[in-house]
N, C-alpha and C positions, 0 to 999 in steps of 0.2 A: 470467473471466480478467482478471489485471491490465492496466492500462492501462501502454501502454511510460512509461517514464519520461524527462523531459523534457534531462535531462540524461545523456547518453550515455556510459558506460566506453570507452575503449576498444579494439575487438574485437583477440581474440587469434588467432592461427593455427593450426590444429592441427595442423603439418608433423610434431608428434613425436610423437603419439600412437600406439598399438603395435592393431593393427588384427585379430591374430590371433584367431583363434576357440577358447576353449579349451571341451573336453566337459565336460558339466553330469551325465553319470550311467553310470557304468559298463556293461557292459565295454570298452565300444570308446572309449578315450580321446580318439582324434583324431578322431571324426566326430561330426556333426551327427545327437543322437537322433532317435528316429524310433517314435511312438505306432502301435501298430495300435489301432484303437478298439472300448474295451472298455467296460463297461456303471458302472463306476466308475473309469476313469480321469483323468475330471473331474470327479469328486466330483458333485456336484447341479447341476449348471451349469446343464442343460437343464429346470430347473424354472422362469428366469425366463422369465417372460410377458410380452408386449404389452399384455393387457389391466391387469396390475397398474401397469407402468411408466408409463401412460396416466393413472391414481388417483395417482399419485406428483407427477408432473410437473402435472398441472393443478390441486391443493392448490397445490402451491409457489409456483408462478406465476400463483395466482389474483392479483385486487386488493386481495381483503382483506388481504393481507399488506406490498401498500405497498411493493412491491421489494426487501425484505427487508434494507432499512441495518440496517450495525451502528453502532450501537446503535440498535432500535426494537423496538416489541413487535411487528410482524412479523414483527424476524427469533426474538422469543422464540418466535412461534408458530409459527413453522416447525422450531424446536429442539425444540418439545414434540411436535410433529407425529412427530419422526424417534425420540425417546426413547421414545414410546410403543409404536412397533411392536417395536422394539428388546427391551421389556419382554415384548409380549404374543410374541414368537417365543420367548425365553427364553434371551437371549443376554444374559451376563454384562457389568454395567457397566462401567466405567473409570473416571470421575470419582471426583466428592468421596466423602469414606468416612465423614466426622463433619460433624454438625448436618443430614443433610438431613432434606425435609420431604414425605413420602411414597415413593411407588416411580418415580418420573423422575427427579429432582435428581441421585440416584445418577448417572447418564448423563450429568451436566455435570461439566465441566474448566472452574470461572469463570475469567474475564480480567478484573480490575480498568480500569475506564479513566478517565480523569479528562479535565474541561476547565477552564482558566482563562478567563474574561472578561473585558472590565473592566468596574467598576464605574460607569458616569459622576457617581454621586450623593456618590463620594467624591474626584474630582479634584482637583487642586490646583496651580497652575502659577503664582510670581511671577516678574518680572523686578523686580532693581531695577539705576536708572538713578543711578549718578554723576553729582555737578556737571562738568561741563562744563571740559575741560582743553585747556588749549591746545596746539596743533600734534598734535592725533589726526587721522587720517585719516577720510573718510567721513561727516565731519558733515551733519546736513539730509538722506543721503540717501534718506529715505522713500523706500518703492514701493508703488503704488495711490494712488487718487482721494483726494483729499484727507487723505495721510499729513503728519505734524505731526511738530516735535521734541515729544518725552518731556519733563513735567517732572521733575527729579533722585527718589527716592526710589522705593519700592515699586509695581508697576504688576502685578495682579492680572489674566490672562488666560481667555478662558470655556472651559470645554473643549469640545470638540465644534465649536464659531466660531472659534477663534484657536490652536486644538491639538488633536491627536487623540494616540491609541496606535496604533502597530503590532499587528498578534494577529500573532505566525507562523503560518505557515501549512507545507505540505509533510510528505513521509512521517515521523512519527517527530517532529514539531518539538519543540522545547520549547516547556514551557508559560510562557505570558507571566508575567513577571515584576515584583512590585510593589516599588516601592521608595517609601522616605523621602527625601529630598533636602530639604540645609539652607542656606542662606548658600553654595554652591560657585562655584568658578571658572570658566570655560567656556574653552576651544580652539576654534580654528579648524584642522578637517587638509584641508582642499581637498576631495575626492572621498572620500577615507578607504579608499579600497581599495587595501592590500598586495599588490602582484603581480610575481612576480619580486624584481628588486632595486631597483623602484620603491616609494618607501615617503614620505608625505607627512609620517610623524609625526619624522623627522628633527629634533630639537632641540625636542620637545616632551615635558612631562612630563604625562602623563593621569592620574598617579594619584590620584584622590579628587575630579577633576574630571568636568564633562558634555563630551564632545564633539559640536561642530556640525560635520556633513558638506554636501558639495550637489554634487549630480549624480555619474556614474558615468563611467570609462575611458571614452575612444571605442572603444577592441578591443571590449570589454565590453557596450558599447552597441550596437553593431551586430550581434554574435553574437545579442543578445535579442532585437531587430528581426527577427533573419532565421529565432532559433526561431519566434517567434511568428506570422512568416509563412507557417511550414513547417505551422504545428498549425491555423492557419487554412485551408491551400488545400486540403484533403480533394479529392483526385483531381486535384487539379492536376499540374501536372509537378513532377518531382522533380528536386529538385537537391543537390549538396554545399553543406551550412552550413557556416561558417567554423568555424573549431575555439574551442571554450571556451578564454576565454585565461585562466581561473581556473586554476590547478593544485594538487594534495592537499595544500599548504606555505601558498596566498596566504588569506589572511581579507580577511573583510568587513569594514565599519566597527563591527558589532557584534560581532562575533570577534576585534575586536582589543582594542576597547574591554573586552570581557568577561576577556580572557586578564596586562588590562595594568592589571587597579583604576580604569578609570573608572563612574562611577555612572551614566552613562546615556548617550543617541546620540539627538541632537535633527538631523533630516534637513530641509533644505528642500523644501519641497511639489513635486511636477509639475503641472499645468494640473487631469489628472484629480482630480486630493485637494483642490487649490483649491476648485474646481466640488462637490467632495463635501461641503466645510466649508460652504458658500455656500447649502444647503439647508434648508429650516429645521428639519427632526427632524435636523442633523446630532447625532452624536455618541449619538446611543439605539441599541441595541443591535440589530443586522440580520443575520438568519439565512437561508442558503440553505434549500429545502424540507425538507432532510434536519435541520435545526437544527444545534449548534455543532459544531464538529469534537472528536473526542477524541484522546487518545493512550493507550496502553499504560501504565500507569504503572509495574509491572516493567519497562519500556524505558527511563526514563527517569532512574534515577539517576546511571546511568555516563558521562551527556554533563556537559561542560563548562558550567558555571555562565552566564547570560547574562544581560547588563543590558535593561532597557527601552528601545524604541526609539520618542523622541516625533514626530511629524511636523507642522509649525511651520506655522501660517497667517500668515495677511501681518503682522495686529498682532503677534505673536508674533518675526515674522522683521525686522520694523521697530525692534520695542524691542532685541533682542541685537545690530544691527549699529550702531546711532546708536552715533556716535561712535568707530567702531571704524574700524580701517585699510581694509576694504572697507565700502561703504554695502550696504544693502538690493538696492536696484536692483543694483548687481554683481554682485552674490552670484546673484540671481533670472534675470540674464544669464547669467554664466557656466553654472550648475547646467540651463537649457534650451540648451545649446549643448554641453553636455559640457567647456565648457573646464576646462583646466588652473588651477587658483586657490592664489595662494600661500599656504603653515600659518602660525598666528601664535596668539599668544594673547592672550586677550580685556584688556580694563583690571582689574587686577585687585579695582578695588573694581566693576564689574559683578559679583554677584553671582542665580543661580538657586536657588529652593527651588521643590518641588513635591511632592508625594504620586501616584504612582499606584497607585490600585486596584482591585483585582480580584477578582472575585467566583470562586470553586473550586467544583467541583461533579463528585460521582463519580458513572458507570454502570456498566453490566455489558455482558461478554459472555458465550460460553460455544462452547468445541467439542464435541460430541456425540460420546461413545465407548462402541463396545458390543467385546465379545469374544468370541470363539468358541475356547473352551481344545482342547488339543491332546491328541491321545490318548496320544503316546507321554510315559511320565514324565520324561524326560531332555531330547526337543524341545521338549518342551511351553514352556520359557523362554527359546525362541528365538518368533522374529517374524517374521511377514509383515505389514504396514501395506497398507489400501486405502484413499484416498484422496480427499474432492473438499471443496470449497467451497460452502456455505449459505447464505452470503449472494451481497447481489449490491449494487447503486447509487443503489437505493432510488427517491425522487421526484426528477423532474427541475421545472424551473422549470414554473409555470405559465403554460400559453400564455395571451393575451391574449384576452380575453372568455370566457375561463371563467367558471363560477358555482361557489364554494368550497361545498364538498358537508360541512354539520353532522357528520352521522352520521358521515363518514369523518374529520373533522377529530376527532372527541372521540376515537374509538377509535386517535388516533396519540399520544395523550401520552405522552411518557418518565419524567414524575415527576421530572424533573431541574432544574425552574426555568426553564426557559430557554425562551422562547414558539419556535413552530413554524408558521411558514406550510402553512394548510390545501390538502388533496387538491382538488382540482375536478372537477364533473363531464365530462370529458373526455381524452383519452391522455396524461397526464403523468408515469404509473407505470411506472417501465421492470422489467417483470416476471420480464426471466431465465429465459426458458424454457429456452431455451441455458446460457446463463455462470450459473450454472454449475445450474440448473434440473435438466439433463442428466444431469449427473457425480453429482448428488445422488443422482436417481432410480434412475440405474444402482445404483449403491454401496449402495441399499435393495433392490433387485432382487438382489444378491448376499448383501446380507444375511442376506435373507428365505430365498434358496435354501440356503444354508449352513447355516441354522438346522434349518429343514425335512431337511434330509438329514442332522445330526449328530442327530436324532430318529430316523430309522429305522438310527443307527448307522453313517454316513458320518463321520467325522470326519479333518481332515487330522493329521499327528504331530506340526506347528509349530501354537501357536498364531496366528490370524488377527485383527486386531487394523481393527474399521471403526471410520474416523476422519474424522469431518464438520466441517470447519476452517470457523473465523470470522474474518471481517475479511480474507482473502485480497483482495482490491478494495482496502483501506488501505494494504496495502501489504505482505502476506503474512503477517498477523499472527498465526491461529490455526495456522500449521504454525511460525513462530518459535517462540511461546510454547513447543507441544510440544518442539520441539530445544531450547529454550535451559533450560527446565524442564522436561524429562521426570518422566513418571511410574512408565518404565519404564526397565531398562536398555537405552540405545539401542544398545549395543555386542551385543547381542544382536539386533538387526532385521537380516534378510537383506536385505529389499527393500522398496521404497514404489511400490506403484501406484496413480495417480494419472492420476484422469479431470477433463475439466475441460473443458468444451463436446463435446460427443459424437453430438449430436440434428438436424444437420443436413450435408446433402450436396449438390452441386452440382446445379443442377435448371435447367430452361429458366426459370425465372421468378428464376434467382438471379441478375440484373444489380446491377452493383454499381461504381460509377461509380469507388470508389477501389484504383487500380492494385496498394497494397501492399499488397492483402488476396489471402489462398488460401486457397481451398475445397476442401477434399477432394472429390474424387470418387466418384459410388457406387458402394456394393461396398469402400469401401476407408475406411482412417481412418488418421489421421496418431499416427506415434509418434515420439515425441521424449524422446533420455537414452539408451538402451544403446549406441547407437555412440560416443555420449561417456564414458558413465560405465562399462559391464561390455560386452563382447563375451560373457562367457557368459551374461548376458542373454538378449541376441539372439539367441544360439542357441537357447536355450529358446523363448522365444516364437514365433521362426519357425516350431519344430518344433510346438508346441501349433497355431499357426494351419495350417499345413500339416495337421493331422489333425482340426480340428474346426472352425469356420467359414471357414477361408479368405478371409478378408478380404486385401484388394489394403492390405500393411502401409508406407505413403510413410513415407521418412525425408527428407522437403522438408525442415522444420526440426529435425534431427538434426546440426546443428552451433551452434556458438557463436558463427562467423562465417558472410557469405555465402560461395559459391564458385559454379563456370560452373553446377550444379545446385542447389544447396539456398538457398534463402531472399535469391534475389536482384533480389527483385521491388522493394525501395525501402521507405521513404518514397527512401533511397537507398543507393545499394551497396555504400557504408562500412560503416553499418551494420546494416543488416535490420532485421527485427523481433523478433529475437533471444528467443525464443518459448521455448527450453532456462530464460531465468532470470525466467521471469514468471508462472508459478505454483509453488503450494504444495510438488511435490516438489521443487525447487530447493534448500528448508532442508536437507531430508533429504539429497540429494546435498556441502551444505555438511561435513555431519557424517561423511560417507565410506559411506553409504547407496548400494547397486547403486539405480538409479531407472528405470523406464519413466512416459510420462507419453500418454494417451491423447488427443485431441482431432477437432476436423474442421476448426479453422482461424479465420479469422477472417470473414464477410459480413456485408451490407449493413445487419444489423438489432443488429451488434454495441453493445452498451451503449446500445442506444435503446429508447425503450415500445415500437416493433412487432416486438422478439425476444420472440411470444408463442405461447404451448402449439401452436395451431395449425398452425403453421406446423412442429414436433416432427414428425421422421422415427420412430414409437416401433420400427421395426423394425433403425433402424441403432442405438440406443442397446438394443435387445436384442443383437444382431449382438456389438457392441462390451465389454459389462459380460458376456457369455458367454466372453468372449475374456480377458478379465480376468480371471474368477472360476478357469477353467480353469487360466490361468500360476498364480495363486496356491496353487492348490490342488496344481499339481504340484512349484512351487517348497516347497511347504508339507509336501512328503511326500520330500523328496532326503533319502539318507541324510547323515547327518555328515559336515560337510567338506565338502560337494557342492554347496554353494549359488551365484550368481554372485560372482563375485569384481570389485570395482575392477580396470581394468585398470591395468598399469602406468607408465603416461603417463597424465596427465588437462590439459587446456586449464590455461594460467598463470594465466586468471582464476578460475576453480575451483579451482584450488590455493591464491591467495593468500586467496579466501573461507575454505576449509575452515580455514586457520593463523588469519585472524581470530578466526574463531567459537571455534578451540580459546583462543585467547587468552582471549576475552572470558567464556572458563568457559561457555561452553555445555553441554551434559548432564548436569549431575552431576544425578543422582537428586534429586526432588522432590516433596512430596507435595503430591498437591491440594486449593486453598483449598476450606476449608469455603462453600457457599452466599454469594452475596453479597446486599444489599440490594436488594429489588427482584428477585432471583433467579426465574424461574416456577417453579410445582408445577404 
């Protein structure tokens, strides 16, 4: 499961939503069906096992597979892992249809992903310094030990010692951006951030200039302070953060820069970036264990163009202010104090030239899709979708006196250029036995049985459509990709079910120090999406669970907001954990998808190495993926017309998602990319 995200929408109410229950299958329109239990009326359900789900889940969440990041060949292995069986049940693929390369490829839907770097062997950064005019502000005033005036002309700065780059970072970013810069003029905008009707660039023309910023709003600065003390106090008290004073209108200084023709956004340093330059491998290239971050690259044409952003060491921040209306030293005051600093524009024979460059580099992903065709010829081109997530967060840092273990180090290369801090011998693999471990296993356990029962001539009338999504941990990538490039028509999917931690339950050994986490209880498992998304959902599944496992069905996180019952355990009561928009069938619900979404919550080993196999209830994620397989399988047999319907009301924030996406041209039929580079067979 996704990690919440750091910046918070905020929650809607559901006062209008239309709560009635409408009937899912003739005769009796206004009641709740009701199964007597017959020998196929849930298809093959009860063919999955313990002992298979058991071979599922401790493949996955071995360590050979490294946590399973996307991009890594872990998670290839675990893609191949899921393809194969796929194959050998003899469930029809979904993915690529031209170029592949044996009998798995078929089974992959690639995701292009791409990263920029930068290059530091190509940098390039001058200042040059005017003669000396009389009555400029700010003369002499170095900052640091032994700062000196400038003599007039070209002054050449080191990168990595006197300047860095920005990479962005965050869901979705864009990739860093290389520019040229020649002879340009420089600004001064004080803080540079746009918010409200406060705007620093007032009487400034940026176009074809660099802008220098320093330090941020004090609203601004204190909101970051107090997320960041909110993400550090794991089980501390909870409290209300102040509200983000950014709003969907204010930009940054490189959103302003970027939307207004300036060539680039040179930032004064903080203490930590100081101390970062002051190192002596500053400026070489440094990768968390996972190596460099990627992005989607079908994600990324449709944002807004953005300049490079450089961050200015002392000699750097010495040479652009000598002689300037603020000195150095002000500027280095103001920018740690958050003050207010007045806009001005630089001398105009200061001029900047620089190169920044960047090194590009593509990998792959891939979601796993098998099918199970439908018997009836007419249903057969409708859909049911089952759902979870394959990957997972891959290596966490390495703890301290570890010993980097060869053999696992060799066996992690990407093939992508870009070095990778080695595995060590000790817990640093955070293996996802759970997140989504679980969800995987099950969704194989249904696979398997669906497969096995449309051999001895079980088959549902809808086809059933298993779909093993990547990159959901990035930030939901392999169930976008699907919605925003289908390969089917999605106007035909009735439903998405969607498991996604499944394998564990509240136990006496389940302490768990942070207050905003909820553990299902045994016997039971949390559903989350019909009371928002279909009331005839919910009717269904009730009635399936009512006649076949009986699982205790919690709708704790079965809202969008908290309320006196559901999901108002904190971080705080604003806004929960909001657990409806943080995995994979979230997309599908964007697109107007009825959604059920299966889980057990959130405890104590979430997103860390000791959520491992062991610790796997395999009897609740049988429990669970029987429960599943069963709704599918009867939602997969309703006659025409009869399937859950959207209710009539849905939440404002779901609403204004789903008009997004249709904006942004979500579904239109697409075919899928041939094999990528690096692709496994």
């Amino acid at each position: 499961m996704r990690r919440l995200p750091v910046l918070l929408a905020t929650p809607v109410v559901l006062a209008g939503m239309v709560f009635t229950v409408a009937a899912v299958k003739p005769p009796a329109p206004k009641a709740q069906k009701s199964h007597k239990a017959k020998a196929n009326d849930f298809g093959n359900a009860d063919a999955i096992t313990q002992e298979e789900l058991k071979d599922y889940d401790y493949f996955l969440a071995s360590d050979q597979l490294q946590g399973r990041n996307l991009p890594s060949r872990g998670y290839d292995i675990a893609a191949l892992y899921v393809a194969s069986h796929l194959n050998e049940w003899g469930l029809k693929p979904g993915g690529s249809t031209t170029g592949t390369n044996g009998p798995l490829q078929p089974y992959f839907m690639p995701i292009d992903l791409v990263t920029t770097q930068p290059n530091p062997g190509g940098m390039k950064l001058t200042v040059t310094i005017p003669e000396a005019r009389a009555g400029r502000g700010g003369r002499g005033g170095g900052f640091g030990r032994g700062a000196a005036q400038l003599t007039p002309g070209p002054h050449m700065l080191r990168y990595g010692h006197d300047w860095m780059v920005n990479v962005p970072a965050g869901r979705n970013a864009p990739p860093l951006q290389g520019a040229d810069i020649a002879n340009a003029n420089l600004v001064f905008a004080g803080n540079g951030y746009v918010i409200g009707s406060d705007n620093p660039y007032q009487g400034l023309d940026v176009r074809g200039k660099v802008v220098v910023v320093a330090g941020v709003p004090p609203a601004l600065a204190s909101y970051q302070e107090a997320m960041a003390a909110a993400r550090g106090r794991r089980g501390g008290a909870a409290g209300t953060p102040p509200a983000n004073p950014m709003g969907p209108n204010d930009l940054t200084p490189v959103q302003y820069a970027s939307k207004n023709g300036a060539l680039a956004v040179i930032t004064i340093p903080s203490f930590q970036q100081l101390t970062a330059m002051a190192a002596p491998d500053a400026g070489a290239l440094r990768f968390g264990a996972n190596g460099p971050n990627y992005s989607v690259t079908k994600f990324l044409p449709g944002q807004d163009p953005s300049v490079p952003e450089i961050v200015a060491g002392l000699d750097t921040v010495n040479a652009l202010f000598q002689g300037e209306r603020l000195s150095a030293a002000q500027v280095f005051d103001g920018a740690g104090a958050n003050k207010p600093l007045g806009s001005f524009a630089f001398s105009p024979e200061k001029t900047i030239s620089a190169t920044v460059a960047v090194n590009t580099a593509h990998n792959h992903g891939e979601n796993v899709i098998g099918e199970l065709e439908g018997s009836d010829p007419v249903l057969k081109n409708e859909y049911v979708i089952m759902s979870a997530h394959l990957d997972h967060i891959g290596l966490a840092a390495t703890p301290a006196g570890c010993i980097p273990d060869p053999e696992l180090s060799a066996a992690d290369s990407t093939g992508d250029g870009f070095p990778m801090t080695a595995p060590a011998k000790c817990d640093n693999i955070n293996n996802g036995a759970d997140d989504d471990g679980s969800g995987s296993t099950g969704l194989l356990g249904i696979a398997h049985a669906f497969a096995e029962g449309a051999a001895k001539g079980m088959r549902p009338k809808r086809t059933i459509i298993f779909l093993w999504n990547a990159g959901e941990e990035k930030g939901l990538w392999g169930s976008q990709y699907f919605n925003e490039f289908p390969p089917i028509d999605l106007s035909k999917v009735v439903v998405d079910l969607n498991m996604d931690m499944i394998g564990r339950d509240k136990r006496a050994d389940s302490v768990d120090p942070d207050p905003s986490h909820y553990l299902v209880d045994p016997g039971g498992v949390l559903v989350v999406g019909p009371n928002i998304s279909s009331n005839d959902l919910e009717a269904t599944l009730e009635s399936v669970n009512n006649n076949f496992q009986k699982l205790k069905l919690d709708h704790f996180y079965d809202v969008t907001a908290p309320d006196a019952t559901h999901d108002n355990l904190g971080p705080n009561k604003a806004t929960g954990q909001r657990i409806f928009y943080r995995s994979d069938h979230y997309n599908f619900a964007k697109m107007g998808i009825p959604i059920a979404f299966f889980s057990d919550g959130l405890h104590v080993d979430y997103h860390r190495p000791t959520d491992s196999p062991d610790k796997i209830d395999f009897q609740m994620i049988q429990q669970v993926a029987k429960t599943a397989a069963a709704t599918a399988w009867v939602i997969g047999n309703e006659p025409e017309g009869k399937t859950p319907k959207l209710n009539a009301t849905l939440p404002p924030l779901l609403v204004r998602d789903m008009a997004a996406a249709k904006a942004a041209g979500w579904g239109q039929l697409t075919p899928v990319l041939p094999p990528l580079p690096g692709e496994p067979f």
